[in-house]
C-alpha positions in Angstrom: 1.6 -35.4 5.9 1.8 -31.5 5.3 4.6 -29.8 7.4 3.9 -26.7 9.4 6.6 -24.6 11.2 7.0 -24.2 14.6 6.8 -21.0 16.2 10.4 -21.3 17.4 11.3 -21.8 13.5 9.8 -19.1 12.4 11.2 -16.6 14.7 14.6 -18.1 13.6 13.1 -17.5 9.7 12.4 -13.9 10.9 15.8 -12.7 12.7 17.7 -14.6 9.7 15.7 -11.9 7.2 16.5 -9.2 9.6 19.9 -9.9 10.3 21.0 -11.0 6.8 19.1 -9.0 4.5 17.3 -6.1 6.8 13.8 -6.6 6.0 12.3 -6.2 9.6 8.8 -8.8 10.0 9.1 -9.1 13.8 6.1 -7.4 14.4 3.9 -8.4 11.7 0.9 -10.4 12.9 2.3 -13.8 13.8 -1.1 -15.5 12.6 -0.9 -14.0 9.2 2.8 -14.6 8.5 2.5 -18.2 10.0 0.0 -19.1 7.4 2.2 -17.1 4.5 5.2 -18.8 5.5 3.2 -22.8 6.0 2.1 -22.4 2.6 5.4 -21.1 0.9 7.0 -24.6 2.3 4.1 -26.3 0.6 3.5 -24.6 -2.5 7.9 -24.7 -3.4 7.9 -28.6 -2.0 10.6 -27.6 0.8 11.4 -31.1 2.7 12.4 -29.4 6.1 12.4 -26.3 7.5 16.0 -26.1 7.4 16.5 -26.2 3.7 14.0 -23.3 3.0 15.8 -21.8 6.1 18.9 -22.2 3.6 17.3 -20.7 0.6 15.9 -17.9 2.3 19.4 -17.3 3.8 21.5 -17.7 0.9 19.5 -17.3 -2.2 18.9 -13.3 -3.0 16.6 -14.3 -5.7 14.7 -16.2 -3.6 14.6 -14.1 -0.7 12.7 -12.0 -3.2 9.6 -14.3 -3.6 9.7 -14.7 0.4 9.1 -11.2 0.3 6.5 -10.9 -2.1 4.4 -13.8 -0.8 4.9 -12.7 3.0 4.1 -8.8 2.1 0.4 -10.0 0.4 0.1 -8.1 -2.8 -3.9 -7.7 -3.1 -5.5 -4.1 -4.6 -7.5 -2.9 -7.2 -8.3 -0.1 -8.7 -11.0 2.3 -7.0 -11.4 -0.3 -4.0 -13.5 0.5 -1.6 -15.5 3.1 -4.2 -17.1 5.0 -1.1 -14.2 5.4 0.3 -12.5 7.3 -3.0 -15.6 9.1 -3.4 -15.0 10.3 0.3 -11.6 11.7 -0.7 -13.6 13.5 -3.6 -16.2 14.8 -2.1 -14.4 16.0 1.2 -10.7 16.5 0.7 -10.1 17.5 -2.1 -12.1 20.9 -1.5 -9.8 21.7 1.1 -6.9 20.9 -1.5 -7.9 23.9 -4.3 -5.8 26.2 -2.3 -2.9 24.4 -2.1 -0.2 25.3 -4.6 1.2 22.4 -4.0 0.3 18.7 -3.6 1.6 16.1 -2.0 0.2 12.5 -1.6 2.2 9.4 0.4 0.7 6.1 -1.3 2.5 3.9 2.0 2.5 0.3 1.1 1.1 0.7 -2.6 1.7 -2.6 -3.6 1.2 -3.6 -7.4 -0.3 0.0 -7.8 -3.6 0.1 -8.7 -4.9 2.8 -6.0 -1.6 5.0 -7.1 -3.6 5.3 -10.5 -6.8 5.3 -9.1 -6.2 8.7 -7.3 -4.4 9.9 -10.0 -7.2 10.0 -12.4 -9.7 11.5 -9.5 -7.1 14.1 -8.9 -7.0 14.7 -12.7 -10.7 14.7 -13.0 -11.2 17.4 -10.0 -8.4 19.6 -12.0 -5.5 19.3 -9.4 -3.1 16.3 -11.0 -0.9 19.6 -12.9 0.2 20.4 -9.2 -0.3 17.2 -6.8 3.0 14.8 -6.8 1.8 11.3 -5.9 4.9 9.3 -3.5 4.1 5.3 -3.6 5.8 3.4 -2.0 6.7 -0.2 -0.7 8.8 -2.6 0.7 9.0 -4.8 -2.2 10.5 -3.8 -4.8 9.4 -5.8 -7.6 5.8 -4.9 -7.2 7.1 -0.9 -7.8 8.7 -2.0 -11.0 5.4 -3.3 -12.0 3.6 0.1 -10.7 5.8 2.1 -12.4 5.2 0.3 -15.8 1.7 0.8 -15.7 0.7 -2.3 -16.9 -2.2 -4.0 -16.0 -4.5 -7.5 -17.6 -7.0 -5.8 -19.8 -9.5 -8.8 -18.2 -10.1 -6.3 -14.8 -10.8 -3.6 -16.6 -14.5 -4.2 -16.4 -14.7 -4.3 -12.7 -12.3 -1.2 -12.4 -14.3 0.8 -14.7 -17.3 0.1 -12.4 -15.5 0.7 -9.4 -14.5 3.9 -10.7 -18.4 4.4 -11.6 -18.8 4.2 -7.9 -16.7 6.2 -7.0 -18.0 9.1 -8.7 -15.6 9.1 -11.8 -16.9 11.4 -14.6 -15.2 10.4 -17.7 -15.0 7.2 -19.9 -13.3 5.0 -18.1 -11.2 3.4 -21.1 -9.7 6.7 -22.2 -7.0 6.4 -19.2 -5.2 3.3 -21.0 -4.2 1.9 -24.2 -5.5 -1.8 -24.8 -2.8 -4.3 -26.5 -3.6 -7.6 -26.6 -4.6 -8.9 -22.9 -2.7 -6.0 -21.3 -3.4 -2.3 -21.2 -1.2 0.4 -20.5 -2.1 3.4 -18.5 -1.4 7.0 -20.6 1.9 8.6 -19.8 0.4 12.0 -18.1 -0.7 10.1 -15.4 2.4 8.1 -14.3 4.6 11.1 -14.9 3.2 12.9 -11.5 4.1 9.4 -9.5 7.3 9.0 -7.6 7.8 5.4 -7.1 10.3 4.4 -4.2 11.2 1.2 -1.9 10.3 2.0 1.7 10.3 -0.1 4.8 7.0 1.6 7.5 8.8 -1.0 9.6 12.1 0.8 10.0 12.2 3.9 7.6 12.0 7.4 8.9 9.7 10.1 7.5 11.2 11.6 4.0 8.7 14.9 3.2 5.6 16.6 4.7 2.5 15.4 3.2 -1.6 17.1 2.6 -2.8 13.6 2.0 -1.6 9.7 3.3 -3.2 6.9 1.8 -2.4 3.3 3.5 -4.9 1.1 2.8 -5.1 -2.3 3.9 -1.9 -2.6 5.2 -1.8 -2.2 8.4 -4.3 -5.3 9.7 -1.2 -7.5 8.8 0.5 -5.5 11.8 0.6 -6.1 15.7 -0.8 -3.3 17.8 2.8 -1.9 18.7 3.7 -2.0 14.7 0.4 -0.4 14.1 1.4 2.4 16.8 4.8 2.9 15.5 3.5 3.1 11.7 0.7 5.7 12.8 3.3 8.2 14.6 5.8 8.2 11.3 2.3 9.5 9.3 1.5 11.9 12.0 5.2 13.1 11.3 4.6 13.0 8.4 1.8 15.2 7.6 1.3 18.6 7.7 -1.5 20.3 9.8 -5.1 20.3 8.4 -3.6 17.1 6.4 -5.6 13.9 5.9 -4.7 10.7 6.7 -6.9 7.5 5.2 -6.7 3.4 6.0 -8.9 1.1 5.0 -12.3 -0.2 5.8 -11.1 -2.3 9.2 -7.9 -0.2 10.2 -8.6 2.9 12.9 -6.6 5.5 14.7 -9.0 5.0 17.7 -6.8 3.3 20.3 -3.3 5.1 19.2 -1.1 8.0 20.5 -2.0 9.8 17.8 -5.5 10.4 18.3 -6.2 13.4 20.0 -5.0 15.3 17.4 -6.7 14.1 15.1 -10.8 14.4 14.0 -12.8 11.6 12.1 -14.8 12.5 8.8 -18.1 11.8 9.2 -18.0 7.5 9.4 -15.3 7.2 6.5 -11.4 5.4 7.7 -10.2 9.0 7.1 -9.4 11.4 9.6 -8.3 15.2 9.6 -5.0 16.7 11.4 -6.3 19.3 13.9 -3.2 19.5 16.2 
């Protein structure tokens, strides 16, 4: 028969990461990490509770796949196409002026929307002076953002992503294609700043025109959600822009008086 935790064990499972190793789930959506957690016991064939308990404990390398499998690593490039076309067409106006750029990529996972709004940014002549901050908690999907490195077989869903989302150029001439993998061209990753950072229990670290978390936030519990939302406020600068994805919302937050929706798009302006 196939095991499933108990609540009780996996509080225990979530005070042993915090205690032990600092990583902070205890207010992630208890639904969402129950299931993560059930299917990590099935998928590594653990015969109790207590020896994953064990391995999560004592095992640094696998502490890192707990992590990985309990922080959900899923993007694309140019997801949500009307939502990058938003950005385009409606911030990045208001970002000519700046002589200075700085974006906050919170929770960027693998990387895919890092380079996404890189090449938009390059496209609307502002990537010489923007500075793109990713960041995550995990930090073996950075290393693999950093590289740059992605399976040449999603390329042709990117490129029409990136269609959609009102890209000008040929798609293709952002990466080098070797064998099943392509590599993304240098000019792009050198305006990214990739860095491990916890929205759990990490303070704000610069003052921001534009904060892109995507998608990350509906693994949260409301007060998470609150708490995550007052670090961006502190983190961005007045008339700055803040985006989430399609089912995340400011609406019922602390936060919300200062702030005004654009148009219907998950991205709202800093008024206060």
């Amino acid at each position: 028969m196939e095991r499933s935790i108990s609540n009780e064990e996996l509080e225990l499972l979530l005070n042993d990461v915090l205690e032990v190793h600092g990583y902070d789930f205890t207010d992630y959506s208890r639904a969402s990490i129950h299931r993560r957690v059930n299917r990590l016991l099935m998928l590594d064939s653990f015969p109790s509770f207590a020896e994953l308990r064990f391995r999560v404990r004592n095992d640094a390398a696998y502490l890192k796949r707990f992590v990985e499998e309990i922080t959900v690593n899923v993007t694309e490039m140019f997801r949500d196409p009307d939502a990058y076309r938003a950005i385009k067409e409606l911030v990045f106006p208001q970002l000519f002026s700046k002589p200075f750029i700085r974006v906050w990529h919170a929770g960027c996972s693998t990387g895919e929307e890092v380079y996404s709004m890189a090449i938009l940014l390059h496209e609307a002549g502002l990537l010489h002076k923007s500075l793109i901050y990713a960041t995550d908690i995990n930090p073996e999907v950075l290393e693999r953002a950093r590289a740059g490195i992605f399976p040449l077989s999603q390329m042709k869903q990117y490129s029409e992503n990136y269609i959609a989302a009102g890209g000008t150029e040929d798609f293709s001439s952002y990466y080098t294609a070797r064998y099943d993998k392509v590599i993304f061209n240098e000019n792009l990753r050198k305006r990214m700043v990739f860095a491990t950072h916890n929205l759990v229990s990490d303070s704000s670290f610069n003052e921001f025109q534009l904060i892109l978390c995507r998608n990350v936030m509906i693994y949260f519990d409301k007060n998470l959600q609150n708490n995550v939302l007052h670090l961006f406020d502190a983190s961005l600068e007045k008339l700055g822009y803040l985006a989430l994805g399609a089912k995340e919302t400011i609406k019922f937050s602390g936060i919300i008086p200062k702030y005004k929706q654009l148009e219907k798009h998950k991205i709202w302006r800093k008024i206060k």
